[in-house]
C-alpha positions as CSV (number, residue, x, y, z in Angstrom):
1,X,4.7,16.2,-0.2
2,X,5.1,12.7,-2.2
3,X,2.7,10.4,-2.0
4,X,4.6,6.7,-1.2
5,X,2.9,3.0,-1.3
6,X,4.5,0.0,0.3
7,X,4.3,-3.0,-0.8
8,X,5.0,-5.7,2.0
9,X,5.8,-8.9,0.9
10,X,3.8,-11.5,4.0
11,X,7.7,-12.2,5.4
12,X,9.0,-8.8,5.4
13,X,8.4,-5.3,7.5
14,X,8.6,-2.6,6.9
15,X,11.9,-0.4,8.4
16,X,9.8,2.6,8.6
17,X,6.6,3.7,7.2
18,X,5.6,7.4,7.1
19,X,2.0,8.3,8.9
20,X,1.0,9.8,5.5
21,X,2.2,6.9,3.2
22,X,-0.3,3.8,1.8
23,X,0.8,0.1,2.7
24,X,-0.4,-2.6,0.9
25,X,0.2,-6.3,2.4
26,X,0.7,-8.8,0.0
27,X,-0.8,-12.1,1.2
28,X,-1.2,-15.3,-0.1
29,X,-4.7,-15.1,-1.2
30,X,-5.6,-11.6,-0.8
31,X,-3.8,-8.3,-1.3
32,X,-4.8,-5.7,1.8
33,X,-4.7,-2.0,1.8
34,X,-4.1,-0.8,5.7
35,X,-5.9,2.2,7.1
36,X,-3.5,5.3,6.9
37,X,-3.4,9.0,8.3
38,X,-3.6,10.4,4.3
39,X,-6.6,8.7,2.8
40,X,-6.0,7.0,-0.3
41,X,-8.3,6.6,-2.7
42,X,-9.9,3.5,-2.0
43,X,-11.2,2.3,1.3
44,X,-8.8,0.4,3.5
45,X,-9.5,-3.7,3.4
46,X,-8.8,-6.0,0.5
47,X,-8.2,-5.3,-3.2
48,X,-8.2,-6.4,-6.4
49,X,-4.8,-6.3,-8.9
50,X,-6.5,-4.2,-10.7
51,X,-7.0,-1.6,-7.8
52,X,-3.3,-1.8,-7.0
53,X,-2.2,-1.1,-10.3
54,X,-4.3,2.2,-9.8
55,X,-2.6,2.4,-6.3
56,X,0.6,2.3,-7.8
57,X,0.2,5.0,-10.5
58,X,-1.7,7.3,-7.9
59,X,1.4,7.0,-5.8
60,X,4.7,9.2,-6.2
61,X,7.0,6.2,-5.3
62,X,6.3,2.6,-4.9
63,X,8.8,0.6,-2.3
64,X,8.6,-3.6,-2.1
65,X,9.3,-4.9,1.5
């Protein structure tokens, strides 16, 4: 099974997100990682860029909403 994070630009949804897959919202001041059913490996709430980045490579695809 693949590991997929979302990245959701604040004017876009998502079609459909997967119960096991990461979303990230990207807001104007903060990013925010949303609770999901496959724990990732940081806590859900905001992050830094820096945490993304690890976010990103941890992840087996990356989609931008």
């Amino acid at each position: 099974m693949r590991t997929v994070l979302h990245l959701v630009r604040p004017t876009a949804t998502p079609a459909r997100v997967a119960e096991r897959d990461w979303v990230v919202y990207l807001q104007a001041t903060e990013l925010v990682l949303a609770p999901s059913a496959h724990a990732a490996p940081l806590p859900p709430g905001p992050i830094t860029h820096d945490q993304l980045v690890a976010l990103s490579f941890a992840a087996d695809l990356v989609i931008t909403w």
